[in-house]
C-alpha positions in Angstrom: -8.5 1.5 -0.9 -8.1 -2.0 -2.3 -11.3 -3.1 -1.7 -14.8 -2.2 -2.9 -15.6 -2.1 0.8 -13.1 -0.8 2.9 -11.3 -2.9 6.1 -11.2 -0.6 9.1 -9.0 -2.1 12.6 -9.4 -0.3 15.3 -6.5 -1.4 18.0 -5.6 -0.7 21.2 -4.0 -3.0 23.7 -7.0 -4.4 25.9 -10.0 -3.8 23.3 -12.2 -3.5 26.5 -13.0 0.2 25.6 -11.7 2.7 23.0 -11.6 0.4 20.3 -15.0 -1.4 20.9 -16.5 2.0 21.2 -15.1 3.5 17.9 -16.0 -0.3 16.2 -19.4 -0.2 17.6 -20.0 3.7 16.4 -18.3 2.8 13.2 -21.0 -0.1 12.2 -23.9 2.2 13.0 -22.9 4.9 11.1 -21.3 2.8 8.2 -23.5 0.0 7.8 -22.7 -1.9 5.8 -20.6 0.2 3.6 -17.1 -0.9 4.8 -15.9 -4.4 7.2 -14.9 -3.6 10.9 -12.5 -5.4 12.8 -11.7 -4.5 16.0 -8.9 -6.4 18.7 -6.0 -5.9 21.4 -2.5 -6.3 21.3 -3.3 -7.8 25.0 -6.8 -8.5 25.6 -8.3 -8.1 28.9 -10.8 -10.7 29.8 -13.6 -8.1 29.8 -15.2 -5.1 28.3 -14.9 -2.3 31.1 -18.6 -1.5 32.3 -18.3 2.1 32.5 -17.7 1.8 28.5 -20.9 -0.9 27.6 -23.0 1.6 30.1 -22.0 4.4 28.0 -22.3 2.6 24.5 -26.0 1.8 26.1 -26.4 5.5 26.4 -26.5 6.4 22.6 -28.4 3.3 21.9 -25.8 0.5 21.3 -25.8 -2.7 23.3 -21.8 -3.8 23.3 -22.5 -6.3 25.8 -22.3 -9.2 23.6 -18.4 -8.2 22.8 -15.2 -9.8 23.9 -11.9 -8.5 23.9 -10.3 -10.2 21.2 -6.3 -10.8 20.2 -4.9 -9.3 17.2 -4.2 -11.7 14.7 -1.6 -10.9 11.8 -4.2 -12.2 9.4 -7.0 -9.6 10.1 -4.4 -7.1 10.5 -3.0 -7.5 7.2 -6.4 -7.8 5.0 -7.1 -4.3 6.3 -7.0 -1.0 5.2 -6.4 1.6 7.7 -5.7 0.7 11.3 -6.3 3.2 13.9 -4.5 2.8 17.0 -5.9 4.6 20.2 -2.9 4.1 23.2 -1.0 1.4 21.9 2.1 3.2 21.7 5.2 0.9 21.2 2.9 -2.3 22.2 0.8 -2.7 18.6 2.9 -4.2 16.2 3.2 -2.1 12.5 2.2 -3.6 9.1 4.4 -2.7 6.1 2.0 -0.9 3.9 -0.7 -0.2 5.7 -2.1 3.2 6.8 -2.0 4.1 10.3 -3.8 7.0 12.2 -3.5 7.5 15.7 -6.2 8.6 18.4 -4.7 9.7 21.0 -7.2 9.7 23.5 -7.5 8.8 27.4 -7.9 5.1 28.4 -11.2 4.7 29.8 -9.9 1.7 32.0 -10.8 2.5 35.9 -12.9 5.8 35.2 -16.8 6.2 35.7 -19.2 6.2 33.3 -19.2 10.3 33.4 -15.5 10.2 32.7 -16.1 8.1 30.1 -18.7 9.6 28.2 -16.6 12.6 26.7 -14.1 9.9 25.6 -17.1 8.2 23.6 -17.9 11.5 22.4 -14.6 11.8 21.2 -14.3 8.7 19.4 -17.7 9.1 17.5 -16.5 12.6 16.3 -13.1 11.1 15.0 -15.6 7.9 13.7 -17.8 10.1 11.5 -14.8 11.8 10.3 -12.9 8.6 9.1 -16.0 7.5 7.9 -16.7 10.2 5.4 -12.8 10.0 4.0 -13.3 6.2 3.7 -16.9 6.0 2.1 -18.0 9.2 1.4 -21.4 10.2 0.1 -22.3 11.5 -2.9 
């Protein structure tokens, strides 16, 4: 890492779902430990509502979030991106490490379709999480 605290993007092309859910899992389990960034290589103008109804499920009110647009500037201050569907859309940074989630958009399913994605993404989370930061 080449920070004390680690830079963590998680991208996917809308940032109305996957990567709000795995930013928003990320800060509670994290803290304060590491700096989360999360954004769309093309935004959608909402957060899906089968994901915030989810996210509200295990406690976490994503309802203040936006999609937001990649910038090159937050993209390049950080230290691992994780992309989750982007495939050819996200653009790669020289020098920065990349790990992909594949996992199943949650744009257009219900809530109970969504929840094992969530569950997904929080497993994959703590994972990261404990490579990035671990505890001694």
């Amino acid at each position: 890492m080449t920070t004390e605290r680690p830079e963590v993007l998680f991208l996917c092309v809308h940032n109305a779902g996957r990567s709000q859910m795995a930013a928003a899992l990320m800060a509670r389990y994290g803290g304060d430990r590491l700096l989360i960034h999360s954004a769309g290589s093309d935004p959608g103008e909402t957060l899906n509502p089968a994901v915030v109804t989810a996210m509200a499920e295990v406690g976490l009110d994503i309802t203040a979030e936006e999609p937001k647009k990649l910038t090159d500037a937050v993209a390049q201050r950080c230290d691992v991106i994780v992309t989750m569907g982007c495939g050819d859309t996200c653009p790669v940074y020289a020098g920065k490490r990349y790990v992909d989630w594949e996992l199943p958009d949650p744009a257009g399913r219900t809530v109970e379709e969504v929840r094992p994605i969530r569950d997904a993404i929080d497993a994959r989370v703590r994972a990261l999480l404990a490579e990035l930061v671990p505890i001694p």
